[in-house]
C-alpha positions in Angstrom: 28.4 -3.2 11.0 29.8 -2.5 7.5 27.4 -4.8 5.9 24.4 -3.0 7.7 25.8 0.4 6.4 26.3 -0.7 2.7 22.9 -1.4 3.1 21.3 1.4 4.3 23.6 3.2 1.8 22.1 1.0 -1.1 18.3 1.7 0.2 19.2 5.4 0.1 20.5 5.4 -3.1 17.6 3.3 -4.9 15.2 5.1 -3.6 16.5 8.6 -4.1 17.2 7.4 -7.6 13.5 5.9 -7.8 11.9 9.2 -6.8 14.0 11.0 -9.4 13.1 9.0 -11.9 9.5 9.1 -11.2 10.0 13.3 -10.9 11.5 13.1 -14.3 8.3 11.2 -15.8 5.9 13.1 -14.4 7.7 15.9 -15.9 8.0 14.4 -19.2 4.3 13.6 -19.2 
């Protein structure tokens, strides 16, 4: 149960911070 949630949390986090990273490119460029 807690192994399932650290997951999810992890997915989440990667790709909210992929998404921001890819906003702040685009900006960039």
């Amino acid at each position: 149960k807690y192994i399932v949630r650290y997951h999810l949390a992890f997915v989440f986090i990667s790709s909210f911070s992929l998404n921001f990273s890819k906003q702040k490119y685009v900006t960039v460029n």
